[in-house]
C-alpha positions, -999 to +999 in steps of 0.1 A: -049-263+015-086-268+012-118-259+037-101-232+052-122-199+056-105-167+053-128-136+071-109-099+057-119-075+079-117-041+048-108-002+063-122+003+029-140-016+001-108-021-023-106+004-052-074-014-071-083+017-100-077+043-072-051+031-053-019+013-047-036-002-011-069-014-032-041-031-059-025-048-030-059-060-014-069-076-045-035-093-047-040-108-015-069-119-020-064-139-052-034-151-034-058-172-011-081-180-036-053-197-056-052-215-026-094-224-029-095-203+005-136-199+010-133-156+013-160-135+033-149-098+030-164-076+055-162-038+060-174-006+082-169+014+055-196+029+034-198+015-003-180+029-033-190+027-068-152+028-076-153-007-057-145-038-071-168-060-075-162-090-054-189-108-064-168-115-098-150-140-076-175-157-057-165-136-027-196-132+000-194-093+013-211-085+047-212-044+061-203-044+096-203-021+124-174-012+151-191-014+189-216-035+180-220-070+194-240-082+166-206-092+151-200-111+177-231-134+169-216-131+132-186-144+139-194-174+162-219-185+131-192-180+104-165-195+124-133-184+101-098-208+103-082-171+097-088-136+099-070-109+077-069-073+088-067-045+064-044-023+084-040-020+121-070+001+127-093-029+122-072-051+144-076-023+173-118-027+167-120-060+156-091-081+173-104-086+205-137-098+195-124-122+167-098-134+200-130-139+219-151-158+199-128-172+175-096-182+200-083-207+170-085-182+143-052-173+128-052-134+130-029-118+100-022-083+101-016-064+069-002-035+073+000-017+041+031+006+048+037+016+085+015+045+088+034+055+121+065+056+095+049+078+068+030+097+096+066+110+114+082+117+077+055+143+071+052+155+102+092+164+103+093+174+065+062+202+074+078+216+105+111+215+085+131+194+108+151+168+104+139+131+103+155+115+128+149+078+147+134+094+178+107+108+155+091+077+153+087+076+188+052+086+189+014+074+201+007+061+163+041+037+165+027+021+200-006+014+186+005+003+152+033-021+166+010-032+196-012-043+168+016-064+157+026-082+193-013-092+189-013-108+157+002-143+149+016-127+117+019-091+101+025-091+066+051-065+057+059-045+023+087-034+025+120-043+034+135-007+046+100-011+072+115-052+080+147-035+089+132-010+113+109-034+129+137-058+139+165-035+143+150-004+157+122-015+176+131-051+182+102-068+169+106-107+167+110-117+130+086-149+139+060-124+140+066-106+107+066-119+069+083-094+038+053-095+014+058-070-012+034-061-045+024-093-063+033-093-100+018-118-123+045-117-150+022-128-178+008-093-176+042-079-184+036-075-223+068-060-235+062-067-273+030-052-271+043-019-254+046+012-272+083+025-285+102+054-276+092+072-305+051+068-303+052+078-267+051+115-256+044+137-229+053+133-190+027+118-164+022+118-128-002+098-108-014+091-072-048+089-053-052+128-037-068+110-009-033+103+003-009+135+016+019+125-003+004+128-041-008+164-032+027+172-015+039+158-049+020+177-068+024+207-056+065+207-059+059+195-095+036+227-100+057+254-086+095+243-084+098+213-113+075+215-141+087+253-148+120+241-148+114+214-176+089+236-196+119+259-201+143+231-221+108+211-236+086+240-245+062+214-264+059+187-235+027+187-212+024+168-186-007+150-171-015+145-135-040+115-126-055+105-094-087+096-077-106+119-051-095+155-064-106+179-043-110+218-047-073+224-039-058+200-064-082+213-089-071+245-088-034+232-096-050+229-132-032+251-156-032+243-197-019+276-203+017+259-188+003+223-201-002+216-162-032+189-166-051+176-135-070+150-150-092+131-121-095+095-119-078+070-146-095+043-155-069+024-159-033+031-146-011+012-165-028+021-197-023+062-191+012+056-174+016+032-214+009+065-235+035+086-219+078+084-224+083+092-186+066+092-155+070+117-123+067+112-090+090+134-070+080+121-037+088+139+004+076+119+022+061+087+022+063+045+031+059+014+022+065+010-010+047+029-041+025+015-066+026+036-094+066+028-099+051-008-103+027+002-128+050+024-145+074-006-147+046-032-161+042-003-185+075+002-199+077+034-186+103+049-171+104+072-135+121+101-119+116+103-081+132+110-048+151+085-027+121+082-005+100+072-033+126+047-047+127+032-013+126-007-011+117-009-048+152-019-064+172-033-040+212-036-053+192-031-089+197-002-113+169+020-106+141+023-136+150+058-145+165+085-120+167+097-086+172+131-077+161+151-049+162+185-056+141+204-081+171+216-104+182+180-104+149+162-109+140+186-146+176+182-160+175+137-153+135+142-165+149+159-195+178+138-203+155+109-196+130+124-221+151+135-247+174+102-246+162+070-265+197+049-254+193+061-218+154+056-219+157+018-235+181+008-206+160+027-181+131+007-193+151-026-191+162-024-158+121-022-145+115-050-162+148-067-143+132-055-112+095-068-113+110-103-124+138-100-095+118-087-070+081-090-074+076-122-090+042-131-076+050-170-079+081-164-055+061-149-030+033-172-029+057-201-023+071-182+010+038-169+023+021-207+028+053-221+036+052-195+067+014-199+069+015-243+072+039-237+093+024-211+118-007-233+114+012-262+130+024-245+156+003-217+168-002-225+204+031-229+207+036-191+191+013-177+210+030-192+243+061-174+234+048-142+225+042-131+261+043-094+253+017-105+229-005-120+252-003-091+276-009-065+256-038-085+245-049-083+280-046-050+289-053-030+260-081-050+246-096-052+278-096-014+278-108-017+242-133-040+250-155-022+281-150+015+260-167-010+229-198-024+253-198+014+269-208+032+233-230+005+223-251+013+252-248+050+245-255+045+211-290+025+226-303+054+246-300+075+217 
């Protein structure tokens, strides 16, 4: 697979440092470059200095702008074989142009976790209701899963989201591809990894950016960590995460060895030092990062069935899951305190990453799917009527409310 030309249309410049959706980004990218893909990466977003520098690998970078038809002279000059967009709010500003100027593109959706998903979790678990199926019956699941219909291929991370795509909403599994984390297993450096004994201390981690790590937090703060302190008096524990705002800050207590600690510059080597990591999860989807990270670093997690979610599989879990506070400190404790229970715990991540994240595997099924979907696009696109229409309609709405605020924006 040479001479293809891969356009990524970023929501954000990827931050793999600060985030599980920057890590999977930069995954994705070297899948295609294994793959001698020529890579443009483009982006509304405003820079970061917490981005990686694509540069490194001989990636061009272009800063775009949503309702602007200067991209449409970009494109038609760059002319990409396929189009990869970072989450279904760049296919609902970008899609229809890419379809109008570049008809033979191959448009991939990623779609990080279904944000429709994680959206109706919180939304239930805040107005303490119930989560039921119906929930997800909402303005965010149309748009996300229209974004779908008008893609040739959405890559999913999850299998528990797979199952609720084809089974609950009746999605056509020609459209979708399960395409979890990427794990190079040569980074997996077990006899290199720190022992029981020279670990100490609990950690939690998570970029505050996302509702999920502060909801986390916050139960750790007031219902969990209190509960722990009482049977390990001399443990602290240290919460990292990118983007702390005023709120989380004030979470900082050392008088109860409660550390909020900001931005780590490297996740796996923080998650290293430490004998077990937290994340006592409410809500949430797709799958989580730092349970990978924890895993590559030998280091074993508590969390909540929602946090496990999709991660294991029919495997033993890397630690424990519990989902009430009294539950989660007396497994974090026992998990602490216990080297035989730890080792095993510790063993059965590493059973999982080569199981079930083994990036080799996944690489062999994405280009199979992709030589194939290149072979027989038109034909795809013939059969995906709902597809086409909702390309139609909504795009065409899309379209004359794009031309009708770059005008605005002109006679400003």
């Amino acid at each position: 697979m040479t001479g293809k030309k891969l356009l990524i249309i970023g929501f954000v410049w990827p931050e793999p440092n600060s985030s599980a959706a920057g890590s999977r980004m930069m995954q994705l990218i070297r899948l295609f470059l294994s793959k001698k893909f020529e890579i443009i990466y483009a982006s509304p977003a405003k820079d970061s200095v917490h981005a990686e520098d694509l540069s490194d690998y001989k990636i061009q970078t272009q800063q775009i702008s949503a309702n602007n038809s200067d991209f449409d002279d970009y494109i038609k000059k760059l002319n990409p074989s396929h189009v990869l967009f970072d989450r279904f709010m760049m296919e609902e500003q970008f899609g229809w142009r890419i379809a109008e100027n570049c008809p033979d593109a191959i448009r991939i959706l990623d779609t990080q976790d279904l944000h429709f998903f994680r959206k109706a979790r919180q939304r239930a678990y805040e107005q303490k209701q119930n989560f039921v199926k119906s929930s997800l019956l909402t303005d965010e699941a149309k748009r996300e899963i229209a974004s779908m219909y008008r893609s040739d291929l959405s890559l999913i991370i999850s299998q528990t989201e797979m199952q609720l795509l084809i089974k609950h909403f009746k999605i056509d599994k020609k459209l979708l591809l399960y395409l979890p984390f990427l794990v190079d297993q040569k980074l997996i450096q077990k006899e290199n990894l720190p022992a029981f004994e020279e670990r100490q201390d609990f950690v939690s981690i998570g970029n505050f950016l996302h509702p999920p790590n502060f909801d986390k937090t916050k139960f750790l703060k007031e219902e969990i960590w209190p509960l722990i302190k009482k049977k390990l008096p001399e443990a602290r524990l240290f919460i990292y995460g990118a983007y702390t705002s005023q709120k989380v800050e004030q979470l900082h207590q050392p008088k109860d060895d409660f550390y909020i600690m900001g931005r780590a510059a490297d996740a796996v080597g923080v998650i290293r030092e430490s004998r077990v990591l937290l994340a006592p999860l409410r809500f949430g989807a797709g799958l989580k990062g730092k349970f990978i990270d924890g895993m590559r670093a030998g280091t074993p997690a508590i969390t909540t069935i929602i946090g496990a979610e999709g991660i294991c599989g029919d495997l033993p879990w890397c630690g424990e899951i519990a989902n009430e506070p009294q539950l989660i400190a007396e497994q974090a404790v026992k998990l602490y305190t216990n080297k035989k229970r730890w080792t095993l715990a510790q063993k059965n991540g590493f059973q999982i990453l080569e199981k079930r994240f083994k990036a080799s595997t996944f690489k062999s099924i994405f280009f199979k799917r992709l030589n194939k979907l290149e072979k027989e696009l038109s034909q795809n696109r013939q059969e995906n009527f709902v597809g086409q229409m909702l390309m139609h309609h909504s795009h065409q709405s899309t379209k004359y409310m794009s031309r009708w605020i770059e005008e605005k924006n002109k006679k400003k």
